[in-house]
TIBALO-736963 format. One record per residue (C-alpha): residue number from 0; x, y, z. Coordinates in steps of 0.25 Angstrom, whole numbers. Example, Ala and Ser with C-alpha at 12.3 -4.5 7.8 and 13.67 -1.06 7.14 Angstrom:
# residues 2
<rec k="0" east="49" north="-18" up="31"/>
<rec k="1" east="55" north="-4" up="29"/>
This chain:
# residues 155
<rec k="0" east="281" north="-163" up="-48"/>
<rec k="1" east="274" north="-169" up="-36"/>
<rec k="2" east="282" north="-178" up="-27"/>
<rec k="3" east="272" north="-184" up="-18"/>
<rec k="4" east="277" north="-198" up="-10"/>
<rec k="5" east="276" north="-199" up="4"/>
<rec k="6" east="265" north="-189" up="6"/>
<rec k="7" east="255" north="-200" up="-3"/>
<rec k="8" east="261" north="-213" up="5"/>
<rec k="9" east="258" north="-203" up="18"/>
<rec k="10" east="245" north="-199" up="14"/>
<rec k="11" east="242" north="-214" up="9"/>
<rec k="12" east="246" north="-220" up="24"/>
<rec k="13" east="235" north="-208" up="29"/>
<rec k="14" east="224" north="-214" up="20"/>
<rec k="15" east="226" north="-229" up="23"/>
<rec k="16" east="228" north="-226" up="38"/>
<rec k="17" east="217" north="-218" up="39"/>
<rec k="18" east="209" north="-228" up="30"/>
<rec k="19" east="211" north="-238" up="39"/>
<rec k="20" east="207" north="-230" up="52"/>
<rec k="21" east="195" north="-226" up="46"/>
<rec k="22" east="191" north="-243" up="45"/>
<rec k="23" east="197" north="-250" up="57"/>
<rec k="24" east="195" north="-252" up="71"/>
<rec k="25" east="200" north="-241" up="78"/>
<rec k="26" east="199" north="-247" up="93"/>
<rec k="27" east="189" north="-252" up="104"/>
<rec k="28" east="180" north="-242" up="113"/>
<rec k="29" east="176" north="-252" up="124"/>
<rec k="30" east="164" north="-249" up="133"/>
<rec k="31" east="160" north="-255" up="144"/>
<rec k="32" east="148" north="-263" up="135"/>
<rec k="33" east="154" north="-262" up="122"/>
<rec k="34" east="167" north="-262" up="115"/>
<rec k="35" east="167" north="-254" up="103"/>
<rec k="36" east="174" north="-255" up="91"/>
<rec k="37" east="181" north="-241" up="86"/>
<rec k="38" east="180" north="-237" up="70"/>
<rec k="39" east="182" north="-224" up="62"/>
<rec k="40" east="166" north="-227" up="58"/>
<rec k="41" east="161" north="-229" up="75"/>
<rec k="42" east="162" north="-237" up="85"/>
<rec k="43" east="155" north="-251" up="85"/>
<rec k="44" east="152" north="-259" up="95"/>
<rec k="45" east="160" north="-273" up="94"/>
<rec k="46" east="156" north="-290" up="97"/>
<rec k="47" east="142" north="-292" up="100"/>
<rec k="48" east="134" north="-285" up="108"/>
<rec k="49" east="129" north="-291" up="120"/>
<rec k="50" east="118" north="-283" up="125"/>
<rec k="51" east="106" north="-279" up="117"/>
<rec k="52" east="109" north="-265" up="117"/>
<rec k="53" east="118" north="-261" up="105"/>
<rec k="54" east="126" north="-249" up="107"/>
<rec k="55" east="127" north="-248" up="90"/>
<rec k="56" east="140" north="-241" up="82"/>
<rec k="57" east="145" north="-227" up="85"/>
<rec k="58" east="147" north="-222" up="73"/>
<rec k="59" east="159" north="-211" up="71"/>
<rec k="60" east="159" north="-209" up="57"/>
<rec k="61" east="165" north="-195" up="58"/>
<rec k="62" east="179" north="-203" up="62"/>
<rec k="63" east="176" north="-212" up="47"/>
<rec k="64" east="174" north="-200" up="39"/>
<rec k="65" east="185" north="-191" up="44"/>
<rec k="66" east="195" north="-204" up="44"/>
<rec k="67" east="191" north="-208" up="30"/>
<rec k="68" east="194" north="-194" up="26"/>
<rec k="69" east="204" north="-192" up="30"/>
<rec k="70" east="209" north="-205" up="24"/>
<rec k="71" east="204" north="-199" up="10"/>
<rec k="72" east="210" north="-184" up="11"/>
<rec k="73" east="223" north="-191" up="13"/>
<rec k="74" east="220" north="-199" up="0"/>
<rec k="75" east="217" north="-186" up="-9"/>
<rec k="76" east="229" north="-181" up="-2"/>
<rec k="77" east="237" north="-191" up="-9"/>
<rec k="78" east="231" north="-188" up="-24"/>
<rec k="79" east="233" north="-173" up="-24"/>
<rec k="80" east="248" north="-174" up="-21"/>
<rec k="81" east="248" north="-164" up="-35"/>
<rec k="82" east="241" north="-152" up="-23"/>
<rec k="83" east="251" north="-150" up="-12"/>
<rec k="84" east="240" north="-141" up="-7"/>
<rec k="85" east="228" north="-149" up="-8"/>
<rec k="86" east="237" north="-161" up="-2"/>
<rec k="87" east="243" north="-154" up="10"/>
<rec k="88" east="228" north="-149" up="13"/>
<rec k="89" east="221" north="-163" up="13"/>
<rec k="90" east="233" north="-167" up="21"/>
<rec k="91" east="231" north="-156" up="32"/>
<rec k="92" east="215" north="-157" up="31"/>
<rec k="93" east="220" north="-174" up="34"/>
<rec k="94" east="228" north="-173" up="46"/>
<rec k="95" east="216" north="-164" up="52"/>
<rec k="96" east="208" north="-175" up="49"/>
<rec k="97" east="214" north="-185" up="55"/>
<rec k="98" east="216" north="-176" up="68"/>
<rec k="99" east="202" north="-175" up="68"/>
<rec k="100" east="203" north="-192" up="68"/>
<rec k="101" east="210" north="-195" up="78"/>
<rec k="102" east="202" north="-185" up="88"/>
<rec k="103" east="189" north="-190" up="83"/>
<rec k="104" east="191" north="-203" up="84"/>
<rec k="105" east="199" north="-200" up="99"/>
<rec k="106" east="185" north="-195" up="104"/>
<rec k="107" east="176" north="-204" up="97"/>
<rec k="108" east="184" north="-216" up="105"/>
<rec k="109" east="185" north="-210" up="118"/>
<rec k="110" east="172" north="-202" up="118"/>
<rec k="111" east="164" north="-213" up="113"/>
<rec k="112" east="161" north="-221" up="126"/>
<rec k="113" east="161" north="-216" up="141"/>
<rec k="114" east="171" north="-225" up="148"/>
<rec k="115" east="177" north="-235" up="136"/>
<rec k="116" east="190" north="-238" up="132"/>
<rec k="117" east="197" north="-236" up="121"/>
<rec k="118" east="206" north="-246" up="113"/>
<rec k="119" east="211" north="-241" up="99"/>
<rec k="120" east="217" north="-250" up="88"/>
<rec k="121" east="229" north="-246" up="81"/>
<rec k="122" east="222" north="-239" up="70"/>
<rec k="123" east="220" north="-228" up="79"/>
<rec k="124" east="232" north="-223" up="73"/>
<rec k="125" east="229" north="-224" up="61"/>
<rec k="126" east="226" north="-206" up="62"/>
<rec k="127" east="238" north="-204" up="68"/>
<rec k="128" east="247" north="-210" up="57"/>
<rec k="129" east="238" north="-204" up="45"/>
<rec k="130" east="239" north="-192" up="52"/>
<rec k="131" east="255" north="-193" up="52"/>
<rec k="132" east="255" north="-197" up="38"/>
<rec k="133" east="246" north="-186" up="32"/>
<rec k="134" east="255" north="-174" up="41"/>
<rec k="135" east="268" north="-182" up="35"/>
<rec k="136" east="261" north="-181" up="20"/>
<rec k="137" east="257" north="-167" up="21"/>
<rec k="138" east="272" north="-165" up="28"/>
<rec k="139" east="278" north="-173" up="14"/>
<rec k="140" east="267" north="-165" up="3"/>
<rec k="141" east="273" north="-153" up="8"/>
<rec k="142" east="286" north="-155" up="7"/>
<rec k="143" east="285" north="-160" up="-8"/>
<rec k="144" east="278" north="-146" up="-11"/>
<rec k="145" east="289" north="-138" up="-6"/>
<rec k="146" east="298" north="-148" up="-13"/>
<rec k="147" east="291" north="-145" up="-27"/>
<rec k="148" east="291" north="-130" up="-24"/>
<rec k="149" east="305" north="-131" up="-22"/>
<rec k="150" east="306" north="-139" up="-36"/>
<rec k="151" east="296" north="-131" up="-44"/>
<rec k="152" east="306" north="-116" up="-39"/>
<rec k="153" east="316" north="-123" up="-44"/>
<rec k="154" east="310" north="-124" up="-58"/>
């Protein structure tokens, strides 16, 4: 018997929210001759470029790759609910993940340019609300496997 409810629709909110980081703007890095726009894939510089010189695409593609995975160790997570052990691990190897997002991309927008500003969008949060849903899952697959060890003594 495996219950698995709320830890798949946690999991699923971790995915989709972490999807989404991993495609939209993330804010503004403004210079003093550029305003650049802020992706998981780099930063790019936005409008037309006035001068001759091209300051071309920075390119943070580390930030892509460990977003888009953990956007898909949370989507296995939800198809091995029959493993508690396996599930709770790619839960715990998610969370680390997305700590390692939200410090990497804090450094790459604030270490980036000497003397811009920073303006981020909402979906900055996007991180921080997977990373509450994956701890919440993991929190809920662990309770339903002391539950069915409770079950299964009683057999």
């Amino acid at each position: 018997m495996v219950i698995q409810r709320w830890q798949s629709v946690l999991l699923l909110v971790a995915v989709v929210m972490m999807g989404l980081f991993s495609f939209l703007s993330l804010g503004q890095v403004q210079t003093a001759d550029y305003s650049y726009n802020f992706t998981a894939l780099g930063l790019c510089p936005e409008g037309e470029l006035t001068s001759a010189e091209n300051p071309g695409c920075i390119s943070t593609w580390y930030l892509f790759a460990v977003s888009l995975l953990s956007a898909l160790l949370s989507l296995i997570a939800i198809f091995t609910f029959r493993q508690f052990r396996l599930q709770k691990r790619l839960c715990m190897i998610t969370m680390l993940l997305l700590v390692c997002v939200i410090c990497v991309c804090a450094l790459v927008a604030y270490n980036s340019f000497d003397g811009s500003d920073v303006s981020w969008s909402s979906m900055i949060c996007a991180p921080f609300v997977a990373l509450i849903a994956v701890i919440m899952a993991y929190q809920r697959i662990k309770a339903d496997h002391r539950l069915l060890r409770a079950a299964d003594t009683l057999r």
